[in-house]
Structure formats: C-alpha cells, structure tokens
Phi, psi and omega in degrees: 000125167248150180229188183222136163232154177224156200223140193294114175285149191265252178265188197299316178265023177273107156284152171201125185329188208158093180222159167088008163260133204233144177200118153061038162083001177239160195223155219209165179173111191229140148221147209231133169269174184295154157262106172340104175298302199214160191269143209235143187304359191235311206268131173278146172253131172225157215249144157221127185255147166208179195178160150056108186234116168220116210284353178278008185260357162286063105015095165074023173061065212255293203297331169280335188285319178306292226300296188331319194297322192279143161303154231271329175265009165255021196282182180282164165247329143264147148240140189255085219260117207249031149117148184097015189306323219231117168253058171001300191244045162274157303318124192307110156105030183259100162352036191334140134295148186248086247153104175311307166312314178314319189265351168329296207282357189256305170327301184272010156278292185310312176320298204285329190275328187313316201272284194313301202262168183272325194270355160243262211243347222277331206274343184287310179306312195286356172257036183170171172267130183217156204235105182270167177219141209265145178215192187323332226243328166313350167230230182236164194333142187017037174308168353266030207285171138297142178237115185330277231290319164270132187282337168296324206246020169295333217219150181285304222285301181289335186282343159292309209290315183307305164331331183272295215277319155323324193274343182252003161253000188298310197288330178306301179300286183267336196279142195267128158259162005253052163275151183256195206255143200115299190299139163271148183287122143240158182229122174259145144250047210314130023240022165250163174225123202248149164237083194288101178283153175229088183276351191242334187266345182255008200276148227226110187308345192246075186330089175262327198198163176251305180283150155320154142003285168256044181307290201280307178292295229301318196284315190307260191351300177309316177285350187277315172320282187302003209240327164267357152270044186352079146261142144321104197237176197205115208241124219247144199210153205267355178213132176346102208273329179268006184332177142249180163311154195223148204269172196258338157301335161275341160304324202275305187277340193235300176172141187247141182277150179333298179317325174284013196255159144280032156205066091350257235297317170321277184002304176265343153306302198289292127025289208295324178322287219295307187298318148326326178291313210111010205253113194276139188226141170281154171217130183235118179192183182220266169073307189274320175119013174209159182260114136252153224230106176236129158346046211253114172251165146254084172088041172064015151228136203295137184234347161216155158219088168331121164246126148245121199252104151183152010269157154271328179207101188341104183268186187256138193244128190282107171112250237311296213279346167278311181308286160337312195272339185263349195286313185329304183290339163274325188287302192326274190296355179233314184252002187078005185271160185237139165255137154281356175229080170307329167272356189284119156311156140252176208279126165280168328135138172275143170305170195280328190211171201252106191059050170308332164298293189248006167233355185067228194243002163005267165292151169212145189248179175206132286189096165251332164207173190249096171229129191263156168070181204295134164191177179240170169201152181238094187276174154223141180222172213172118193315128148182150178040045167074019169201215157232143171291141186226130154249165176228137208208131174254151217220126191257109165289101190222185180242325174230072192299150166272180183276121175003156188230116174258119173252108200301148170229034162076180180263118181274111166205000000 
C-alpha cells in the first residue's frame, strides 16, 4: 500500500513534522523542511545526484555511512535519483517466473529492501524530496529491446507480461504524482528550472521514440518557458544526451543509446533554442559507471555542461569484474601500480563535437574532470551578479573516501 498526503507548510525556514503514520502496525515520524521557490543569495541550494544503485554490493550500509558522513548544512535540499534505483533483473541468468503477479510480487521485495532498510537508499530519501528517473534496469538490461542474458524477455507475450509488472511497482514506488508515468518532472527553483525526461517507460522497441506520446511537447513548452522567463534550465535524462550511435551488434546485445532512437534529434533541436537564446543548461544523467563533468561551447562560450554521477554502487557483471580484478592484479604485480576501483571503469574522453549528426561541428566539448569509482555529486547553486553561480563536489563511496572533489562550474547567466 502506498499513499500521496499532502500538507500546509509553515514559514520558509520552519521544518515541521510528519507524524502519526501508521500502516500495517508501524509508524513513521519525519521531519521535513518547506521547499524553496527560489535560490537566495546567500544560503546554496543543493541538488544530489545519485544513480545506478545495486544493494547487494552495498557492503555494511558503506553509502549511507558516507552520505551520513557530509554535514548536515551541506545535505541536499533536493534529490535527484536519475535511474538504475533499482535491479529488477538480477541475478543474471536467474529463473524468472513468467507470471505478472509473481513477478510483482519478487519486484516489491527488491523495492522494499532498496526503500526501506539502512542498506539501501532510506537514509538519502529521508533527507530531502526526491525525484526520479526511471532507466533499463527498473525493468530489465536494455529494455524494451530482448536482452541475450535475460530469458523472460526472450518471447513478446513474456516481455509485456514483465512490463506489467514492473510498471506497478514502478508506479507505487518511483512514479511523482501528480504526474502520470511517462509525463516529464519540472521542478523550479527560480531561476532555475530542472526537467526530469522519462526516456524508458514509454521507449518503443522498434526505435522511433524515447519519450512518451506527449513527451517532445512537454520538452518544447519548457523551453519556450524558459527562454521568455530568461531561466536556467537543467535538463536530467537516464542516458548521455553525448552518446554517439551504437552499431546494431552492440545495441542488440548490450544497450542501445539515445542517439539511436528516433527523436534524439527533435529532442536536441529543442535543446539547440535555449542555447539560440542564450540560455545555459545543465545536462545530468548517469548510467554509465563512471563520472564526468564535461563543457559544450560555441566559439568559446559555454552553452551546456554535462555532469555524470555513477553508480553509487557497482553492480556485478558476471566476466567483466573478473577480468577487470585479475587485469588490476598484474599492473599490482609487474608494475606496482595499485588502483581503489579495480572493477571500475574509467571515464572515456567525449566525441570532439557534440551530437555532429544534427549540429555539425557546432559544439565543441572540453573535458574538465574524470571521477572513477562509487560516488554520489552535490551540485549547488547561488544567486549572483545576474545569474547563479554553480558548483558541483563529488563524494567517493569508500571504506576509505579521499576528501571531496569541488568543480567550480562558473556563473550561469
């Protein structure tokens, strides 16, 4: 049972309780502060991105004892879990039933300890309102395509029936009301404006679309919004908006990317106004397993800047994380060298210009940092000199974290 309540806030800087809810003999007691029309000159407004979460590699509850770990005035005020909450289709190669209920009902067992428990996610829910975006793994490895590993998603007739199932814990779980699942999130803060796209629940096997139905308007209207309100916008998406196109043995087998879809390009057309404006945009997402904060100028001024936060917690790829940990153990023995994320990827380097199949040579990217292993990122922002300032600090889900990483990412106006 899930419920939506809603409740009269007291002044701007007033917390006030959320007490006496009772469900199935337990009880609850939260206190929440108001949420901020606009980012105020003095005080940071902050965002936490997290992404690609998988609780059995969460070892002795390591992401909350970090998360716990940041000061109390430096927590979010929002949070932004930008896909991967969840790993629906796990363990690989594991026996599904092929049975909606059945699987509902297995679904909401992983939902609850991710939801619940110290070892997944509750102490990150409890500290702020947060908003999701749904990506492959709330359903299974590149949905909605067949995935070789998985077997439920072999036959049409099982890959609905999973779908059904998925879509009702998605919606219990993950779905914002009163949006319906499908519909994109904006959340304002003046003058900023964040737009959570739902690039997976609506994506169309035979790839024509990412986005829902009234998706690609929801995305015009916003920008249009923003472009007569000179706003900031920040746009959050479960996969690399820089993605390049992916060949069809890698698509078929591994995951196929935005860019391979047929409305990518509205989608950056729509994108290209706000920079045509003038209007500087954030691009937030995660997915890939590694982090980076990358540039896209025109003629040496910035016009987007990618941030990518992932995993907060690694999942396990049965071959690859073997490979990886014995290659890790020959650089150790013959050359000395020691890595802390032996299963971890690092962050590749971006195509040269950014989407050239629809901008051409436009754009261009530049590259300001790399962050390798489990993490979290904390953007913040703040009023000043006609815009806002913005940074963003990355936080190493570790047993030994090094000390945060701050990237100033300049005055957005």
């Amino acid at each position: 049972m899930t419920g939506v309540f809603e409740f009269a806030a007291g002044g701007a800087d007033t917390p006030f309780d959320v007490v006496d809810v009772e469900a199935a003999g337990s009880s609850a007691r939260l206190e929440v502060r108001p949420f901020p029309s606009s980012i105020g000159r003095e005080d940071w407004f902050r965002v936490l991105l997290c992404s690609c979460f998988h609780q059995a590699e969460n070892h002795q509850a390591l992401l909350a004892r970090v998360f716990q770990n940041i000061p109390a005035a430096q927590r979010q005020d929002l949070s932004l879990f930008m896909g991967d909450q969840v790993y629906l289709d796990l363990p690989t190669l594991n026996n599904y039933p092929d049975d909606s209920a059945k699987l509902a009902d297995r679904f909401e067992r992983y939902y609850r300890t991710n939801w619940t428990t110290n070892l997944g996610l509750e102490p990150l829910f409890n500290a702020a309102p947060a908003v999701f975006c749904p990506d492959d793994h709330e359903y299974w490895n590149n949905f909605p395509h067949a995935s070789p590993i998985i077997q439920n998603s072999w036959k049409k007739a099982s890959r609905e029936r999973w779908k059904v199932a998925a879509d009702q814990v998605y919606d219990a779980f993950q779905c914002t009301p009163p949006a319906a699942r499908g519909d994109n999130i904006v959340v304002d803060v003046d003058p900023l404006s964040i737009m959570v796209l739902d690039q997976r629940s609506q994506r169309q096997d035979d790839r024509t679309a990412t986005l829902g139905p009234s998706g690609l308007q929801q995305l015009n209207e916003w920008v249009d919004r923003l472009i007569a309100g000179r706003k900031i916008g920040a746009v959050v998406t479960g996969q690399s908006l820089l993605d390049k196109p992916v060949g069809k043995i890698q698509g078929a087998a591994a995951d196929w990317v935005l860019s391979n879809y047929g409305d990518y390009e509205s989608i950056l057309k729509a994108l290209r106004r706000l920079a045509d404006a003038g209007r500087p945009v954030l691009l937030l997402t995660g997915d890939v397993h590694w982090g980076r904060v990358t540039r896209i100028r025109e003629e040496g001024r910035t016009r987007f800047i990618e941030i990518i936060c992932s995993p907060s917690s690694l999942v396990t790829t049965i071959g690859n994380d073997q490979l990886r940990s014995i290659g890790a153990g020959f650089r150790r023995f013959f050359r000395g060298e020691r890595t802390r994320w032996p299963r971890h990827a690092s962050a590749p380097d971006p195509e040269p210009y950014f989407a050239p199949q629809v901008f051409g040579k436009r754009f261009t990217t530049d590259v300001v940092c790399k962050h390798q292993g489990d993490q979290l990122a904390m953007l913040a922002f703040r009023q000043a000199a006609g815009g806002i300032e913005a940074k963003v600090t990355y936080y190493e889900v570790h047993e030994r974290p090094n000390s945060p990483r701050e990237i100033d990412l300049g005055l957005l106006r």
